[in-house]
C-alpha positions in Angstrom: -35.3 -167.8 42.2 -35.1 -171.3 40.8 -33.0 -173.5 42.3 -30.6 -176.1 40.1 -30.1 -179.9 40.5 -26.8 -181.1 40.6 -26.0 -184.3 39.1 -24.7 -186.5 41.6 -21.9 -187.6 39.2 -20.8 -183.9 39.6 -18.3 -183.5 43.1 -17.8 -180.2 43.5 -14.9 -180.9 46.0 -12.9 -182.7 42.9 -13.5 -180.2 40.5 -10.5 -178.3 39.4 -10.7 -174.9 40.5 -11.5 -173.2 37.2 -14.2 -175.5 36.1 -15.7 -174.7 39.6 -15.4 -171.2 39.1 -17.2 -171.3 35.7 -20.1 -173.9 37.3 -20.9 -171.5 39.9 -21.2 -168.3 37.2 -23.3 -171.0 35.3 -25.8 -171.3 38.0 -25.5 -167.5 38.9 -26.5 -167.1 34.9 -29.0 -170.1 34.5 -30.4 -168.4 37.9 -31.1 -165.3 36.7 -32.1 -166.1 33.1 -35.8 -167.0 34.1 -35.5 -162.8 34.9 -33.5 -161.8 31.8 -35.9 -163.3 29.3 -39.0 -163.0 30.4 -41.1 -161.5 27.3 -42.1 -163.8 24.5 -40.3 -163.7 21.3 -41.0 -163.2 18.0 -39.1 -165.3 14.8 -39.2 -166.3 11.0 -39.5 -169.8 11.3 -40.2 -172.6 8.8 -42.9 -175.2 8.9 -44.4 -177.6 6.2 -47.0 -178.0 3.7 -47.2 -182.1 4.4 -46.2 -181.8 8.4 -43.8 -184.2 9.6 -43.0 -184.5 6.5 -39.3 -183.0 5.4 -39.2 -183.2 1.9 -42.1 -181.5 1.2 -42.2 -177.7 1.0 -41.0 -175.1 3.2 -43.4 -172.5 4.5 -41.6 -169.6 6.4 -44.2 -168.1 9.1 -43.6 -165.3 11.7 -43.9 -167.3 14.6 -44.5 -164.9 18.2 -44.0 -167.3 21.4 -46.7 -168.0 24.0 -46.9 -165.4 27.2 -47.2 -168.0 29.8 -48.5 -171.5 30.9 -51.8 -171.9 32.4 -51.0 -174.6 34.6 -47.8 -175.9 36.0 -47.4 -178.6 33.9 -44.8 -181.5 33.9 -42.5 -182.2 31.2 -40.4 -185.0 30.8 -37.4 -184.7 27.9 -35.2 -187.2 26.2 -31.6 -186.6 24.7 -29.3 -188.8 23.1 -26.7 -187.8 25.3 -25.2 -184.2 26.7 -21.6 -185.0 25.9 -20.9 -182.3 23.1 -22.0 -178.6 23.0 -24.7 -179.3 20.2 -27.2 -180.7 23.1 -25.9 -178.6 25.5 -27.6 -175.8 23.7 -30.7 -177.7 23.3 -30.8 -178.2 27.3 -30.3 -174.3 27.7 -32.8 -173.5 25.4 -35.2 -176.3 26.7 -34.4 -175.0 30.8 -34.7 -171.4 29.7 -37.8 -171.7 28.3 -39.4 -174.0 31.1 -37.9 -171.4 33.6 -40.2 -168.5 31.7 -42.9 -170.6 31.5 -42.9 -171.7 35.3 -43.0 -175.4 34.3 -41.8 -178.6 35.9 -39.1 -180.1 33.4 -37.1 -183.3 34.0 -34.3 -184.2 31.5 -33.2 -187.7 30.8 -29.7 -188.6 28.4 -29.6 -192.3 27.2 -25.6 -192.2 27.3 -25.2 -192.2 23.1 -27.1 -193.1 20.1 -26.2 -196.8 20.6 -27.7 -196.6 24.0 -31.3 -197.6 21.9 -32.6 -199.3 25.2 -31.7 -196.8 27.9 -33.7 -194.6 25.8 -37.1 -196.8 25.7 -36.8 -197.2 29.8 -36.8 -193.7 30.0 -39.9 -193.4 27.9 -41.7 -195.4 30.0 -40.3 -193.9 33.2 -41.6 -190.4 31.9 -45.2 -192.4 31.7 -44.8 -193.7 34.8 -43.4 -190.5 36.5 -47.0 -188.7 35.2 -45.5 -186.6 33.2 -48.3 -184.1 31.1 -46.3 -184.5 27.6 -42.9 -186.4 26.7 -40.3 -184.3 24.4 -37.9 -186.8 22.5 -34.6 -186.2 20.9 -34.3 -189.7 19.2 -31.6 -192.2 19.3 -33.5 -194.0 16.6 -35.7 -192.7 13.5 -37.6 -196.0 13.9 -36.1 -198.4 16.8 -38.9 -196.3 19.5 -41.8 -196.4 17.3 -43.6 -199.8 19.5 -42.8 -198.5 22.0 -43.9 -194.2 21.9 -47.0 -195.6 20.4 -47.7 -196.8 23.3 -46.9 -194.0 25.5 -48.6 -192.0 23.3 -52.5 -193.7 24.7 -51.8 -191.6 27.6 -48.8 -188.9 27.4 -48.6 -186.9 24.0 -45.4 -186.8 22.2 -43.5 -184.2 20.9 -40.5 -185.3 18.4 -37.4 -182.6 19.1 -34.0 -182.0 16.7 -33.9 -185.9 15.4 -36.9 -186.7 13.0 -38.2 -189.9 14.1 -40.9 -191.8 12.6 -44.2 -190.8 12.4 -47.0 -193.3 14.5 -47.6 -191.8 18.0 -46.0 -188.0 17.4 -48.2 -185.4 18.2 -45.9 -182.5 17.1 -42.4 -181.7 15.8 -39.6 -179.4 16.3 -36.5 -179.5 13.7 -34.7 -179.0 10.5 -34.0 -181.2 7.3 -31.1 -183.0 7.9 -31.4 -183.4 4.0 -31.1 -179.6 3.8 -28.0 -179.3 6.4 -26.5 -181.7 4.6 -26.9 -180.3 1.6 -25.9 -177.0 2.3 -22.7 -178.2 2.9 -22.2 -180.4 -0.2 -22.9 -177.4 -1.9 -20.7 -175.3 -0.1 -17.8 -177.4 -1.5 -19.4 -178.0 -5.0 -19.4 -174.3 -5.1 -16.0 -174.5 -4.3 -14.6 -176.9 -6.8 -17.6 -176.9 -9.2 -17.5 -179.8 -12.2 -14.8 -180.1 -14.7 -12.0 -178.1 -12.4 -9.2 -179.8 -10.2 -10.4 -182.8 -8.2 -10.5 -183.0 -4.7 -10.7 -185.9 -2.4 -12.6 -185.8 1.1 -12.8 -187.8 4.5 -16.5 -188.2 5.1 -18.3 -188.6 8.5 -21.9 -188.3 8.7 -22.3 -189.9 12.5 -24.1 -192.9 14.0 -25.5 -195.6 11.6 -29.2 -195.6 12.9 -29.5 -192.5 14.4 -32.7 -189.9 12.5 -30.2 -187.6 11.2 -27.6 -189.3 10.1 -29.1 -191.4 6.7 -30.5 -188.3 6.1 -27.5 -185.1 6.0 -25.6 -188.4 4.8 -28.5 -187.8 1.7 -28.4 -184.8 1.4 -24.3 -184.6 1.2 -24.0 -186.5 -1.5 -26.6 -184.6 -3.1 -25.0 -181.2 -2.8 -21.8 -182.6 -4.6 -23.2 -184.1 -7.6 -21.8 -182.4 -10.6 -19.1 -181.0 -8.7 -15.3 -181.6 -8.6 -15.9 -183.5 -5.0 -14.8 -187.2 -4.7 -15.3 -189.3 -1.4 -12.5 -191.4 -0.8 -13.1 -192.7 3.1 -16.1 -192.8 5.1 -16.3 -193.5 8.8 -19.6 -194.1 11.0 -19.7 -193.7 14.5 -21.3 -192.2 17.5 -20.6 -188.3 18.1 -17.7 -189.2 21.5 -15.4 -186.7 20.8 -12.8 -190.0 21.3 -14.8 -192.2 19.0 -14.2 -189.3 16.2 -11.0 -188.6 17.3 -9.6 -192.6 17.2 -11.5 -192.3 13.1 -9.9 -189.5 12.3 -6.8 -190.9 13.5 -7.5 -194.0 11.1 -8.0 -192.2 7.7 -5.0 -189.8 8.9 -2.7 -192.7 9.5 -3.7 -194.6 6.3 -2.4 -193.8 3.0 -5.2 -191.8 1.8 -4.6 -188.4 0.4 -7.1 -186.1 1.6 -7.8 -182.3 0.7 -11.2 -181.9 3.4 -12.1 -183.4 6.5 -15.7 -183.6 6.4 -18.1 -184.6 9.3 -20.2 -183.9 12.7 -19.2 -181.7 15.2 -17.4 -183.4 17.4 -14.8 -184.6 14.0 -14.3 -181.1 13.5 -13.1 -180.1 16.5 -11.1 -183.0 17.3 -9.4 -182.2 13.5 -8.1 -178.9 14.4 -5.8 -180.2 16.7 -5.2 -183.3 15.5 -4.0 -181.4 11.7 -1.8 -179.2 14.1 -0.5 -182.3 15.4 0.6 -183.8 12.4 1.3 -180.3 10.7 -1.0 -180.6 8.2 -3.2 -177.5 9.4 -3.3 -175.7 6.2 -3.0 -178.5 4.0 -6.2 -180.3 4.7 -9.4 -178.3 5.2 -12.2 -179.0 8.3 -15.9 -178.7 7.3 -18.4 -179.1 10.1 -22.2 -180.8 9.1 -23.4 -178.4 11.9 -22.7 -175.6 15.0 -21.5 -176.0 18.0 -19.2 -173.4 20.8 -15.9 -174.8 19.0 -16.5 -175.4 15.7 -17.8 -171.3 15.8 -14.6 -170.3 17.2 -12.5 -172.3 15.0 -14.3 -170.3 11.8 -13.8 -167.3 13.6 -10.0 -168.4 13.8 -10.1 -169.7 10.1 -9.3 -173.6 11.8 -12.7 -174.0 10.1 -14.2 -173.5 7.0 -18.4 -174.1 7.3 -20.7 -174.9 9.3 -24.6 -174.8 9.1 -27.0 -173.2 11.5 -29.7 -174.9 12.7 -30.1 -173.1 16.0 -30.4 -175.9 18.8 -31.1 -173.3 21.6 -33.7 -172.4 19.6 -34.9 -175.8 19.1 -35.3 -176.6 22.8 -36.9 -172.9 23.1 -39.4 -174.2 20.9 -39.7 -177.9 21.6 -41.0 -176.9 24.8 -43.3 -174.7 23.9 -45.2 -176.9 21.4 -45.8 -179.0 24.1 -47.1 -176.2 26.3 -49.3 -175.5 23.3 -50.5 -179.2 23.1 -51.6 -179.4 26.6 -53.1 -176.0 26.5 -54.9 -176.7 22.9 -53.4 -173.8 21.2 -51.0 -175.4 18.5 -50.7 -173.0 15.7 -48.2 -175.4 13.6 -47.8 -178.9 14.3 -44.3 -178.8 12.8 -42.2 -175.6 13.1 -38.1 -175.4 13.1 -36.1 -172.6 12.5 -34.4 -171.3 9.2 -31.1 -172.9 8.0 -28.1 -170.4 7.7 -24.6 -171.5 6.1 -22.1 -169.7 8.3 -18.1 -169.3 7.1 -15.2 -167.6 7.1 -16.7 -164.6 5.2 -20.2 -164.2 7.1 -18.9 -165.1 10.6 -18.4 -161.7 11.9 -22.2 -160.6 11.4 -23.5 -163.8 13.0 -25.6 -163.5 16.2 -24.6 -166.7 17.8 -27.8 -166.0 20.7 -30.0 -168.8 19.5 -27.1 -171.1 18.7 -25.2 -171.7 21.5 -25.3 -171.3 25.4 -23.0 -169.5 27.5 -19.5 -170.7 27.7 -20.2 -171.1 31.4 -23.3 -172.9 31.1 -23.1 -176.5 32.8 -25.9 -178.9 32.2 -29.3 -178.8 34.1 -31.5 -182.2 34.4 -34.2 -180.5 36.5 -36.3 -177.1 36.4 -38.7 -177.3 39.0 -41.9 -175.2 38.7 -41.7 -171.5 40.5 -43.1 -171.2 44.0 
């Protein structure tokens, strides 16, 4: 069985007693999982007709994972940071799939999508470490491009989740931010479509800077053109469930009247409590720009409206497999991602939530070492 790394950050002596209890049946899962899903797995998937290149047409492909590695190769990932569900999923995915494999995999987290220069020393340190191929969830569609470039003369690079830009990237693994963003805009434009009563809406798309952000911000504002939908406040910032909570607090503390609460993740979440809080659940309506653990089970609740799909267990599932098939020569698609589904208050009881989200008990992992 595969052993886990813990964190040194993580003192098991001063965790409370139910956290402990769920770490443990986390590593009894995580354990195991290497077992459980051992057979390669077929899915639809979506690549592109200019790869690497979002806004040119989708392609959907039946896409059958690899049956193993040939070699125990070393791969060295990147994240933004593993402080909200969203990347949590994309770490399970990423561990599962390394697990199946048999692969070495070492996980770096910069700390946030300000953090631009933690991220760049951990680029390097993957060079320097010899690591086989680099997997990066950008802080930064274009602040690492110097700098992966040059990585790239020796290690290739595999872009994960966040599109960054182009120079040095051998493959991809993601969604159109445009699209997510989109979806949602329509979501509400389909909701209050043009000429009926207006509504007003509390926007807020993320991080300034950060690959996704510019672009679901995009692709928002896209969906609610000729539609009923006005923005009235818009807040940036990174995705801290505090910094999103201390934002929302701003716009709900102001004078503004509001009829949606529109944003990442983390603002949803930290809206359905803070609405109850204020007693305005009810009143105002949360829409989430994507899926995480909480923002499922506050649709399933009815806390929360929408939320769109883009399956980041998945994503780390298949991030790490494109860079098996780099090393191993066998890339069938340099730029794959899964389908994007709008899940809501009507569709959420026949959602499969498997390639979504990780186990409620699942507790991050920064190192899979390769099987004996």
């Amino acid at each position: 069985m595969t052993p886990l790394r813990i964190p040194p950050a993580y003192n098991l002596t001063q965790m409370p007693i139910a956290r402990h209890v769920a770490w443990l049946l986390g590593c009894l899962f995580i354990t195991f999982s290497c077992v459980i899903y051992s057979a390669p797995v077929s899915h639809q998937m979506n690549t592109w007709q200019h790869p690497f290149d979002y806004s040119s047409e989708t392609i959907s492909v039946h896409h059958t994972s690899i049956n193993n590695a040939n070699k125990s190769w070393h791969l060295c990932a990147l994240y933004p940071h593993l402080k909200d569900p969203y990347w949590l999923g994309v770490n399970y995915g990423m561990v599962k799939e390394a697990q199946r494999l048999g692969i070495k995999l070492t996980i770096y987290e910069a700390g946030g999508y300000p953090q631009i220069q933690n991220q760049l020393r951990q680029i390097s340190q993957c060079v320097n470490n010899q690591a086989d191929a680099i997997i990066i969830g950008a802080v930064s569609f274009s602040g690492l491009e110097q700098t992966v470039k040059q990585a790239a003369k020796r290690t290739p690079i595999i872009a994960a989740v966040n599109d960054m830009s182009n120079p040095g990237i051998s493959a991809k693994v993601g969604v159109s931010w445009y699209t997510m963003g989109k979806k949602v805009g329509q979501y509400l434009a389909d909701q209050h479509p043009q000429g009926s009563e207006p509504v007003n809406i509390a926007w807020f798309p993320g991080p300034t800077g950060a690959g996704w952000v510019n672009f679901i911000d995009g692709g928002f504002r896209k969906g609610i053109e000729n539609s009923s939908v006005n923005i009235v406040s818009i807040k940036w910032g990174d995705t801290g469930k505090e910094i999103q909570r201390n934002l929302l607090q701003e716009v709900l503390n102001s004078n503004i009247d509001i009829d949606y609460i529109v944003g990442t993740a983390l603002t949803a979440e930290a809206a359905v409590g803070e609405l109850l809080n204020k007693g305005l659940r009810g009143k105002i309506q949360i829409v989430s720009t994507y899926m995480t653990q909480n923002v499922l089970r506050g649709i399933k609740r009815g806390h929360i409206l929408a939320a769109p799909n883009d399956a980041p267990v998945l994503q780390g599932q298949l991030a790490v497999e494109q860079a098996v098939r780099l090393l191993q020569q066998n890339l069938t698609h340099t730029h794959i991602g899964p389908d994007i589904q709008l899940i809501n208050v009507d569709n959420v009881a026949d959602f499969n939530p498997d390639s979504v989200l990780p186990p409620p008990t699942y507790w991050p992992t920064f190192i899979v070492p390769t099987k004996e």
